[in-house]
N, C-alpha and C positions, 0 to 999 in steps of 0.2 A: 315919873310914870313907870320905870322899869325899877324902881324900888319900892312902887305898889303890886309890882305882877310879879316880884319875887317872891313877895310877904302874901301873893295868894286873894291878894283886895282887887277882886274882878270887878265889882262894883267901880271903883276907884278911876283903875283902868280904862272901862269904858266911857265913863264919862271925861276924863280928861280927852280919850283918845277922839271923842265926837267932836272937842273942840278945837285938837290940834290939828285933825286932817283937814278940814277946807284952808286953811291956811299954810301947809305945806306945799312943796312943787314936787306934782307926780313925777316917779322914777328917780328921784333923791333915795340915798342910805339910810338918812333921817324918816324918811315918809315909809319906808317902806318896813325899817322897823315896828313907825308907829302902827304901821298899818296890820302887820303880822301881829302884835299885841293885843289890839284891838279887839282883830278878830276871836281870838283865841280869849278875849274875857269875854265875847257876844256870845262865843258857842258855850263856855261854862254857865252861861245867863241863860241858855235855850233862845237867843237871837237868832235862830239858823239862816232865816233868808237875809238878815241885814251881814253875820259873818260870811254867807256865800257873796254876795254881792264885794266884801273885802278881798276875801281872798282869793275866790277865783280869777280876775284880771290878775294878782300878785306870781301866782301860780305858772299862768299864762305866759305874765314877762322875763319870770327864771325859772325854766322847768327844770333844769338841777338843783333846785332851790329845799332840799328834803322838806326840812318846815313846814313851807306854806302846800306842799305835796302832801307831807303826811294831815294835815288840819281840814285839807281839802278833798279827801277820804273821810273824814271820819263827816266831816258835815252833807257830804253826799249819803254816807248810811243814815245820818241822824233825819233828815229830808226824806228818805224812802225812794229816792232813787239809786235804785239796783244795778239797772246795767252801767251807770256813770262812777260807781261807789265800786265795783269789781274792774272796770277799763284803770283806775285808779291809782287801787291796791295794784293790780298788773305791775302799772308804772312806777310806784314806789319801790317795786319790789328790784325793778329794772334799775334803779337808781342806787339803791343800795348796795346790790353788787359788783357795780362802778366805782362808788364814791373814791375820794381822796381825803372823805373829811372822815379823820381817824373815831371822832368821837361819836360821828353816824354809824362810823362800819364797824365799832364795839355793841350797838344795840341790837337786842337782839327782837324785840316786839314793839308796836305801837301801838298807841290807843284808836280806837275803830268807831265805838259806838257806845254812849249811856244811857242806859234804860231806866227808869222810876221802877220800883219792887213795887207789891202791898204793904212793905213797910221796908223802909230804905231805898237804895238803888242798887246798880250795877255795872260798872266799867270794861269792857268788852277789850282785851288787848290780841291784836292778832300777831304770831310770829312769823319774820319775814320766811324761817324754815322751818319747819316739825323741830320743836323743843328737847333737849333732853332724854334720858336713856330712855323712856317711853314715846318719843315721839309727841308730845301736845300740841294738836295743829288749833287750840284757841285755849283762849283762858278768861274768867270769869272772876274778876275781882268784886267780893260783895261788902257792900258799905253799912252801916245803920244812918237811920236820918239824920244822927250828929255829924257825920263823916267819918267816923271810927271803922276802919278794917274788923273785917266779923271773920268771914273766911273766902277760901277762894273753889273754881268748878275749873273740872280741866275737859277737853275732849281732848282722848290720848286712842294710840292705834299701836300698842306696844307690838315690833318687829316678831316675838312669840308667836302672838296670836294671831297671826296671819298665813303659819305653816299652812296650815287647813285650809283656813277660808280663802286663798288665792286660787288654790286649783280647781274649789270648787266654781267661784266666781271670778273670772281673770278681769284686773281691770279695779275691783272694789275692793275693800279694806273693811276690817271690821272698827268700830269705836268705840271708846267706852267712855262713860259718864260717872268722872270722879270727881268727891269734895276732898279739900284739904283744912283739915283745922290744926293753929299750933294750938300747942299744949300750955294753959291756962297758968297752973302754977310751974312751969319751968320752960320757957319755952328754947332753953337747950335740947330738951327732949324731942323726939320724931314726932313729926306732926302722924296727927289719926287721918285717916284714909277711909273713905266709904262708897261703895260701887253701888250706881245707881240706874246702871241699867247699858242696853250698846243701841249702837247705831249701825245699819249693816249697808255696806253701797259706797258712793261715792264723794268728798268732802261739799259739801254744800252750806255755807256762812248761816244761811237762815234758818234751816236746818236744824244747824244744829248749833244757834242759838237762842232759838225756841225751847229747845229740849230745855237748855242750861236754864232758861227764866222759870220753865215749870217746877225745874227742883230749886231753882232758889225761892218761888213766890210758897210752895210746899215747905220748904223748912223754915221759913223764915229766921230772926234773927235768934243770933244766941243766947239762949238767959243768963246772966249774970249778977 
């Protein structure tokens, strides 16, 4: 089972995983492995009520547990429950800057939420802090229907462009809406950058991942 959910065989996964749990003893290493697997090929399945039902109690009995914490976020966004999906993120975010587990507190973003495009999808990664010399408080990774990386959307609030607009507005931030695409034949080269508009106030998930789906269902994919 955990040499099918390496190799990415969610299918696999879940169906072993349906057959393993009634026969394990809840709050085993064993069970709770399978259980965290499980869940996590339900949610890449679009199972969301049968992976909430997994991982929420796992969540519950190790709330230090980043894992089944961060899965347990993303399946509250993926469900449409808002204020359970931000109390969440909250707490993952609480945990993160505690941890002791070195290879937690090297990450710097988690996955949140996957949306269906009008043609492909899109992986929602949230950072636990504003990203990089421009700040990108989310990021938008766009797939084609094969699963091929196309390009990615940032909302960024580069430390610049805020001389201005703080004093005007204390409190808000201004944001902007950028694609990044690498470079086709070299992709040593700097990727292309394209400003697709800002967001003026205060960070808000839906927001402004709304915005992001409109220019990804707008550009759609890349031709090649």
């Amino acid at each position: 089972m955990r040499e099918a959910a390496q190799k990415g065989n969610d299918a696999d996964v879940l169906a072993n995983g349906r057959k393993l749990l009634p026969a394990l003893k809840t709050g085993t290493p064993l069970a709770d492995l399978v259980t965290n697997l499980t869940a996590n090929a339900a949610t890449e399945a679009g199972e969301t009520s049968y992976a909430l039902s997994l991982i929420k109690p796992l969540a519950n009995a190790h709330p230090q547990d980043w894992r089944s914490n961060a899965l347990l976020a993303r399946l509250y966004a993926e469900s449409g429950d808002k204020d359970l999906r931000d109390k969440q993120i909250t707490q993952l975010i609480a945990i993160h800057k505690q941890t002791s587990d070195d290879y937690f507190a090297k990450l710097h973003i988690f996955p949140i939420q996957k949306v269906k495009l009008h043609s492909g999808y899109v992986v929602f990664l949230y950072p636990f802090e504003p990203l990089g010399s421009h700040n990108s408080y989310l990021i938008a990774m766009v797939y084609t229907n094969d699963g091929k990386e196309n390009y990615r959307i940032e909302i960024e609030s580069d430390a610049v462009d805020q001389a201005f607009f703080k004093a005007k507005k204390p409190g808000e931030r201004r944001f902007s809406v950028d694609t990044f695409r690498k470079n086709e034949k070299n992709p040593n080269w700097p990727e292309s950058q394209a400003l697709h508009g800002f967001i003026d106030g205060v960070f808000d998930y839906d927001v402004m991942r709304e915005e992001m789906l409109k220019v990804a269902n707008e550009i759609g994919p890349s031709k090649k």
